[in-house]
Backbone as CSV, one residue per row, in Angstrom:
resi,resn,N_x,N_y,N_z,CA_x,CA_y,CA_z,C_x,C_y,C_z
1,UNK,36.646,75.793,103.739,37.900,76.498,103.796,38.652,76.225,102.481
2,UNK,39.356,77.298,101.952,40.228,76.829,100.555,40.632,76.416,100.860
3,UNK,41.389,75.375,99.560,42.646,74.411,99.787,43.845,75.193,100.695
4,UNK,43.993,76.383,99.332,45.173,77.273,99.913,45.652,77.334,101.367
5,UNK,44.669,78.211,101.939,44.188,78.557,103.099,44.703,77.243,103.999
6,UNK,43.772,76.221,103.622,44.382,75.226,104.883,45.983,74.584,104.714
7,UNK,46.667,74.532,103.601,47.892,74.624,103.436,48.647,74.985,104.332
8,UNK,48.793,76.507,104.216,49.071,77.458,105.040,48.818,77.245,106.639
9,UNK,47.744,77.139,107.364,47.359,76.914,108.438,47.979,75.526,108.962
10,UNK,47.873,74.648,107.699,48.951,73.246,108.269,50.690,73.220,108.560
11,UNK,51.121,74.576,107.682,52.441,75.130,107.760,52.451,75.143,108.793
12,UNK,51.387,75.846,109.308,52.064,76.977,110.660,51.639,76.253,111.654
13,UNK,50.597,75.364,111.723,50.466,74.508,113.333,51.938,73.435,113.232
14,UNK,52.335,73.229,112.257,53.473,71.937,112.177,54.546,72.821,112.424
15,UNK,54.691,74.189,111.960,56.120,74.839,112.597,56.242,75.016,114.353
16,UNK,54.627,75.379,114.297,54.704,75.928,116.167,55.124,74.663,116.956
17,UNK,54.671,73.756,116.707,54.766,72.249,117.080,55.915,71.641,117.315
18,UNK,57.083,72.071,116.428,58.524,71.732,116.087,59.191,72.726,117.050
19,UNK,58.259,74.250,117.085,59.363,75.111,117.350,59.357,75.323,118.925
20,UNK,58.124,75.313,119.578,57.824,74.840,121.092,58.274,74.626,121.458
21,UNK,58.898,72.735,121.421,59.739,71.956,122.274,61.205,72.662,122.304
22,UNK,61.538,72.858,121.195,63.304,73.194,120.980,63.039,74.688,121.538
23,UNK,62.362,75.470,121.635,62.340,76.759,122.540,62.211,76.714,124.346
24,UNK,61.502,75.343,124.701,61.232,75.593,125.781,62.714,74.648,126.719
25,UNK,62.757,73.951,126.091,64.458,72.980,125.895,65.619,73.772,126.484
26,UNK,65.542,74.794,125.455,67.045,76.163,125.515,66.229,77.086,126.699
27,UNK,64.805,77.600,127.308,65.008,77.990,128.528,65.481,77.402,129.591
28,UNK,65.339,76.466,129.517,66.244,75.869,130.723,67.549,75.657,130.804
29,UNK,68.282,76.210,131.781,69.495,76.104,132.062,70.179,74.785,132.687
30,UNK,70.958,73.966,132.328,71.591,73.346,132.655,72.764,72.668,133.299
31,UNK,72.565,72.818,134.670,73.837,72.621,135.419,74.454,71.606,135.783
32,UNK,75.575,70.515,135.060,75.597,69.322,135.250,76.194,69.715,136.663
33,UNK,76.428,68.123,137.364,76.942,67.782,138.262,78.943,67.613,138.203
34,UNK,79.277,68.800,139.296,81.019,68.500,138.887,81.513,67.522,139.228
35,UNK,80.634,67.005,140.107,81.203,65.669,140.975,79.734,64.458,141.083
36,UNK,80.067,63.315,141.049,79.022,62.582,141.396,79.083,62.216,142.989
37,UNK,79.794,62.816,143.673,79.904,62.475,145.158,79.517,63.886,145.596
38,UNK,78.553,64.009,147.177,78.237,65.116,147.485,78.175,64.912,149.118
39,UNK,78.409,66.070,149.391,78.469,65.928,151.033,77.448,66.930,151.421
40,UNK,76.883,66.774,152.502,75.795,67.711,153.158,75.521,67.019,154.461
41,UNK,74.923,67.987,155.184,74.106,67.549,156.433,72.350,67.719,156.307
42,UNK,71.788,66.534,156.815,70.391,66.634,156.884,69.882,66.163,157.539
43,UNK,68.377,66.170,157.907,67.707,65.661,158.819,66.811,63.984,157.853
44,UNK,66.878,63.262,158.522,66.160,61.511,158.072,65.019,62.051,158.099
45,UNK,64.182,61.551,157.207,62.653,61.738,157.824,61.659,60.323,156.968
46,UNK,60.849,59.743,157.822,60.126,58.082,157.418,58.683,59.219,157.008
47,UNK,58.572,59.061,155.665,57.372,59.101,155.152,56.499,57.752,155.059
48,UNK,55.553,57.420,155.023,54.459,56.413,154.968,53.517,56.405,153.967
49,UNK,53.921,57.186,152.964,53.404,56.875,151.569,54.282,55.977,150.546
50,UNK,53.593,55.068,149.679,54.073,54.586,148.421,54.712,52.989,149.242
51,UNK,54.206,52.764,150.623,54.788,51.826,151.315,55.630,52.203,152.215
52,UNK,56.281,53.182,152.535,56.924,53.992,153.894,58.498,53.684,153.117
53,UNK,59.241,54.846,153.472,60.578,54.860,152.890,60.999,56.126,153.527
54,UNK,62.905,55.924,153.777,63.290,56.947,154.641,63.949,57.896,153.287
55,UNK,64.236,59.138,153.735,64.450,60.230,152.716,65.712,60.537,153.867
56,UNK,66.373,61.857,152.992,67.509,62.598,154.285,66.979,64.169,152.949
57,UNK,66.621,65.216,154.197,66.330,66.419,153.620,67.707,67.170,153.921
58,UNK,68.310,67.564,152.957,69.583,68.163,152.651,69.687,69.426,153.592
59,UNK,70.853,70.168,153.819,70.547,71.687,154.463,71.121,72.476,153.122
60,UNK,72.280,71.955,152.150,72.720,73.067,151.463,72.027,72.088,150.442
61,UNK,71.944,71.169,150.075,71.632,70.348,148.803,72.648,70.058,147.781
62,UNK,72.074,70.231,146.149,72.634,70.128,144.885,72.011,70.788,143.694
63,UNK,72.622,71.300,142.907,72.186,71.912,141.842,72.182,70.787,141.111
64,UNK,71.206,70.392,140.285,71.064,69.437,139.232,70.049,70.224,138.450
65,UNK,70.463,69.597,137.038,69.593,69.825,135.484,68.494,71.036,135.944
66,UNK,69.241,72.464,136.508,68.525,73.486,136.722,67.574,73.846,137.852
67,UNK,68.230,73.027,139.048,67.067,72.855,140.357,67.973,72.818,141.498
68,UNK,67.414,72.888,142.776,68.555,72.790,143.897,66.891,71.595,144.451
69,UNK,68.281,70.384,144.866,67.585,69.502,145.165,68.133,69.170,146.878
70,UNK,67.190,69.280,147.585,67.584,69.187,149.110,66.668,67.699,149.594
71,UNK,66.002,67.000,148.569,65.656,65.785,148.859,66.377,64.571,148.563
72,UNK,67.182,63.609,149.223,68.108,62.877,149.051,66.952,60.869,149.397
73,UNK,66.992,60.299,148.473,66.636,59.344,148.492,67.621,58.045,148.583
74,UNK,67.721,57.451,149.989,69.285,56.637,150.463,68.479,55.482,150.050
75,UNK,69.188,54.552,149.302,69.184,53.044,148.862,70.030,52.142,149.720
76,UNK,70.752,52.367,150.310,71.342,51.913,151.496,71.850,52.435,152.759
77,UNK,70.523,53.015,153.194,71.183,53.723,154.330,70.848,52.509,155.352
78,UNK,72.132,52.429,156.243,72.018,51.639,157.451,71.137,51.464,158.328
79,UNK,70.803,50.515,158.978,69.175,50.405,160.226,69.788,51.512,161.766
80,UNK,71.409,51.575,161.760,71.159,52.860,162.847,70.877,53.917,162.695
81,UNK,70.574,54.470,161.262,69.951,55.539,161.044,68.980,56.034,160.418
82,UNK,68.067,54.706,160.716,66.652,54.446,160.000,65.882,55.560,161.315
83,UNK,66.538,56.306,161.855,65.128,57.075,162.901,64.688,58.535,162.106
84,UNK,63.419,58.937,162.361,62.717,60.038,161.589,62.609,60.901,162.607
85,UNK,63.687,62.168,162.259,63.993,63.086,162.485,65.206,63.223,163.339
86,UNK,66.338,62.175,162.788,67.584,62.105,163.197,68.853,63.119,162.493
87,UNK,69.136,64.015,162.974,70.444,64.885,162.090,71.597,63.858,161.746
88,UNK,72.083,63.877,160.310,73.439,63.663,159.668,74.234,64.244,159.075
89,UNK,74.905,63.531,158.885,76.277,64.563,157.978,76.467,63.201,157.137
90,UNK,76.364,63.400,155.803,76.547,62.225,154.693,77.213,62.608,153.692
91,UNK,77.934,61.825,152.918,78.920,61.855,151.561,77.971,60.778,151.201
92,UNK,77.549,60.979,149.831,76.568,59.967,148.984,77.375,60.183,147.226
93,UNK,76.958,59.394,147.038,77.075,59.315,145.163,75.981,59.362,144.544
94,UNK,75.257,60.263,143.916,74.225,60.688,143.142,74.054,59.531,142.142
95,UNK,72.850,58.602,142.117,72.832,58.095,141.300,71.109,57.854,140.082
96,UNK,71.486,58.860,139.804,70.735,59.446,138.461,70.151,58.653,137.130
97,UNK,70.896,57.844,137.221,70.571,57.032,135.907,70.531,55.800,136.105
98,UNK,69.795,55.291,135.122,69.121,53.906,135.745,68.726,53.374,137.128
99,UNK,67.960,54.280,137.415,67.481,54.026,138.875,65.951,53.993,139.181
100,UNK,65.001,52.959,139.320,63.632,53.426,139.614,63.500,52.637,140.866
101,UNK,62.539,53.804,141.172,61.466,52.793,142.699,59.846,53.034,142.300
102,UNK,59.808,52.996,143.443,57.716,53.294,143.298,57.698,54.072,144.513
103,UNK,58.690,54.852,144.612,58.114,55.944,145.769,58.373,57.042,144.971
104,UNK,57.257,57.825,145.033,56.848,58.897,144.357,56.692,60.437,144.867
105,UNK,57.937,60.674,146.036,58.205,61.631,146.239,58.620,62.885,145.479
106,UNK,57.915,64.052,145.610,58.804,65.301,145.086,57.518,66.363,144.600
């Protein structure tokens, strides 16, 4: 292959490369959160993967970073409402950042 030639061809794989990420970035729409507190009603449910952990499946949910999220993962939900397939009504605080587990729901 000429020098030239591959020049050129190195231009253009290093532009597509750059230009990809920052294109696919701006399709997505971004809807922050107006509030970090959210209220909904949902049903508990005990999954038994990743070591068993209770979830609460939302009915209206939350719009976050371009998604409606109706899966709610409680870090302290109380033992009277540790039952799977119990209806609630909850006010929670979304907490998004700095947060990991090893349950690998979604």
């Amino acid at each position: 292959m000429p020098k030239k030639m591959h020049k050129y061809l190195t231009i253009m794989l290093v532009s597509i490369l750059l230009i990809t990420p920052l294109s696919m970035a701006s399709a997505v729409k971004i809807f922050p959160l107006k509030k970090r507190i959210i209220e909904d009603t949902g049903t508990v449910r005990y999954l038994k993967i990743e070591g068993g952990f209770f979830e609460i499946i939302g009915d209206k949910g939350t719009y976050f970073a371009g998604k409606l999220w109706k899966e709610y993962y409680p870090i302290n939900l109380p033992s009277k409402f540790k039952k799977d397939g119990l209806r609630v009504e909850f006010t929670a605080t979304i907490a998004y950042k700095g947060f990991v587990t090893i349950q690998m729901r979604g």
